[in-house]
C-alpha positions in Angstrom: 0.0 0.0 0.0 1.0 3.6 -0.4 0.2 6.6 1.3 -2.3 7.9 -2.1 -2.5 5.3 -4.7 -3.4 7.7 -8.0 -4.7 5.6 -11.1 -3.0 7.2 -14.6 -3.7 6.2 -17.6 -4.0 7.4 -21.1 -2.9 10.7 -23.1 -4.4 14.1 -23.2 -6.1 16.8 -21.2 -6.3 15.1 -17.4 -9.9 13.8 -16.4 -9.9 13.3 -12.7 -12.6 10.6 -11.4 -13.0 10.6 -7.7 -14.7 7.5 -6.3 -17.4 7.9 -3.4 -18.0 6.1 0.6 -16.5 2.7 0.6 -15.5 2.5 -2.7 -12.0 2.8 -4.8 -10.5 3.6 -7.9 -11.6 0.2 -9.3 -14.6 1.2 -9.8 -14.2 3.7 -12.6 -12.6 0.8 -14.5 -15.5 1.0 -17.0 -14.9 4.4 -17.5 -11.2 4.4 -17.5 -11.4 1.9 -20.1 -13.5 4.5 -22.8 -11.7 7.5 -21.6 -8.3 6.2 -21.8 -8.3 7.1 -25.6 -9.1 10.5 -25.4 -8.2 11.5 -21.8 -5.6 11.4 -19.3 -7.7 9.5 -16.6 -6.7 10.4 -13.4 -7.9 7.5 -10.2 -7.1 8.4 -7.1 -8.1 5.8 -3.9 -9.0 8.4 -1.2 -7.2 7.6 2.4 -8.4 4.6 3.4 -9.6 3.3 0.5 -8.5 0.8 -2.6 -4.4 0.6 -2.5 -4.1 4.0 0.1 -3.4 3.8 3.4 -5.3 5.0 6.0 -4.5 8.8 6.9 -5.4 10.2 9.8 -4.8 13.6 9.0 -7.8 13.7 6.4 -11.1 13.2 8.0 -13.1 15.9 6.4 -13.9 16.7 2.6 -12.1 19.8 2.8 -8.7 17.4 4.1 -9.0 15.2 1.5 -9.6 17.8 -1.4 -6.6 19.5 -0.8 -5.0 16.3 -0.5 -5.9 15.8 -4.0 -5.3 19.1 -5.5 -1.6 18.3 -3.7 -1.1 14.9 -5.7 -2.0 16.5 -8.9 0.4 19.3 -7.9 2.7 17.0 -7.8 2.1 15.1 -10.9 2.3 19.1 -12.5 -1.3 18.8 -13.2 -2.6 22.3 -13.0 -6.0 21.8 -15.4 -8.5 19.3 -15.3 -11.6 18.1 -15.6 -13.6 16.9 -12.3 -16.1 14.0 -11.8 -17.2 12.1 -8.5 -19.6 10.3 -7.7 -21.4 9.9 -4.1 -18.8 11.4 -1.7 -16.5 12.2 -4.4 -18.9 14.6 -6.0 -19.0 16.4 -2.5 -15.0 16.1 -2.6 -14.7 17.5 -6.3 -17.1 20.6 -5.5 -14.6 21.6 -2.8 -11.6 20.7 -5.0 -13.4 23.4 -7.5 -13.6 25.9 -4.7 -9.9 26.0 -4.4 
């Protein structure tokens, strides 16, 4: 496991799916398999969750948005496009906030 597992796959402008409560990255698989070809898709497994560890630090939405908008800082990902579903759509409301 690593501290933020983030899914990447594909070529293009980055298309960040954000999975909801209790859920992972593997469940965009679906999706990542259409978007790959015209997308950079971008997975992340939100603390806890899917291949990231637990982080104790992140218990809130606004925690774990920043956490995000940090791991695609880091990946020099500066534009995107945002979908989530459940909890993740909270999440990517707040990441759009920012």
């Amino acid at each position: 496991m690593q501290d933020t597992y983030i899914g990447d796959e594909g070529n293009g402008f980055p298309l960040v799916l954000v999975h909801g409560f209790l859920g992972s990255s593997k469940m965009w698989e679906p999706q990542i398999d259409f978007f790959k070809d015209y997308y950079r898709v971008i997975t992340p497994d939100l603390p806890g969750y899917g291949k990231s560890n637990k982080a104790k630090l992140h218990n809130s939405i606004q925690s774990i948005a920043n956490l995000l908008l940090d791991c695609l800082e880091e990946k020099k990902i500066d534009k995107f496009y945002l979908l989530g579903h459940s909890m993740g759509g909270m999440i990517v409301q707040e990441m759009a906030k920012k």
